[in-house]
N, C-alpha and C positions, 0 to 999 in steps of 0.2 A: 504494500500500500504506500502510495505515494505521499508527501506529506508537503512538499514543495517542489519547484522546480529539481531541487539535485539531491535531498536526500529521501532517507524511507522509513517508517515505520520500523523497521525489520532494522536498522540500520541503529537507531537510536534505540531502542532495547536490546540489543543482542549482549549477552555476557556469557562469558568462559566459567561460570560459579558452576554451573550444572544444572541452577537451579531454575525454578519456572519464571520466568520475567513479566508477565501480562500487562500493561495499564489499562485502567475502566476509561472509558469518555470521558472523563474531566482531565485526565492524565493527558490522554491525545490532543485534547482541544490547546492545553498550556504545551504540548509537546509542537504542535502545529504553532500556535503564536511563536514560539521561539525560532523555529523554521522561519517563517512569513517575516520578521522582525531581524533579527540577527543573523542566522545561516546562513538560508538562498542568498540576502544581500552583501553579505560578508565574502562566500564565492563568488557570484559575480566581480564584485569590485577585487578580490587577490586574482580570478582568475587562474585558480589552479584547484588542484583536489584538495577539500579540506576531513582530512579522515575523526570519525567520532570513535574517540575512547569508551565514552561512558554519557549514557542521555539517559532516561529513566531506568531508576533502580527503584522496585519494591524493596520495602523494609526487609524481605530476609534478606536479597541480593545486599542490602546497603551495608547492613552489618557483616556478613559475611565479606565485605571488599575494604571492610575499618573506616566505613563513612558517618560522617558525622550523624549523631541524632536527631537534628537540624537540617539536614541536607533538603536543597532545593532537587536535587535528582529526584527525590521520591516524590514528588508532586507531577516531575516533566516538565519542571522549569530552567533547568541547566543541565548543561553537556560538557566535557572533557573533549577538547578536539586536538587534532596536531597538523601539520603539514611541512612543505619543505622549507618553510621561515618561519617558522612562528614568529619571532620578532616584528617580523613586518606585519604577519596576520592580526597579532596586540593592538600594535598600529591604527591598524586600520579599523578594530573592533571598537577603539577607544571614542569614534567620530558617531557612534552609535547609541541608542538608549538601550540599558541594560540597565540592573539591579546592580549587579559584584561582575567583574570581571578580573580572573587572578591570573598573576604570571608565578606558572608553580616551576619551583625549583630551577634547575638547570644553572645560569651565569648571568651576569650583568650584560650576555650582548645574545643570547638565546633561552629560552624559559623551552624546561623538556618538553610541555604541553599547556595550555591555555585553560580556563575554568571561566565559561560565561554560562549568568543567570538572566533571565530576562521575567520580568513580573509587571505584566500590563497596570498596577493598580500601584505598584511600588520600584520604579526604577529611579534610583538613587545616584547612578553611575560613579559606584563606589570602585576605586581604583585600589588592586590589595597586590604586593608580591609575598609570595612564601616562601620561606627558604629552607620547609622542611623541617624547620622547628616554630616559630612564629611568623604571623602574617604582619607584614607593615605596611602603612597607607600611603601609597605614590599620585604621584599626580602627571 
């Protein structure tokens, strides 16, 4: 099932846990706004493949991955993505409305992977890098 121009349904739940991953329609609907909102626009404008980590994770999946008890994944409102710059993809993600957008881990001139939340009622466009022990607030 298609969810936007570039990604999928299948795309944004899939996990290596074993475990059953399902979301109900509210889950989709906030999985779709972040597609319509953040995603497709965010391909388009890098213009290359942007590969999903991790986009909704049910509560068992979430724990079993050591995600927060808080996680925006379990709603369908954030995804884990990577591609062949992140740096630039940040970039470019930054020009966007989102809730949190984090640069996790990696270096001060690549982040191993991105963390964008997008929440129609509450985007804040909170700038966070992690570095794997605490988040700090960039701008």
């Amino acid at each position: 099932m298609k969810l936007g121009k570039y990604f999928t349904l299948k795309e944004l739940t899939c996990t290596n846990s074993g475990l059953v991953n399902s979301p109900n329609q509210d889950e989709i609907e906030n999985l779709k706004l972040l597609v319509d909102n953040v995603l497709d626009p965010a391909r388009e404008e890098f213009g290359d493949i942007i590969h999903i980590n991790s986009g909704y994770r049910n509560p068992l999946v979430n724990r079993h991955v050591g995600g927060s008890i808080t996680s925006a994944h379990m709603t369908g409102r954030a995804a884990d993505i990577k591609c062949n710059d992140n740096a630039r993809l940040f970039n470019i993600l930054k020009g966007y409305k989102f809730r949190q957008l984090i640069w996790e881990k990696g270096n001060n001139i690549q982040p191993d992977w991105i963390h964008i939340e997008y929440n129609e009622n509450d985007n804040k466009c909170q700038i966070l890098k992690f570095d794997g022990k605490s988040y700090k607030t960039i701008s």
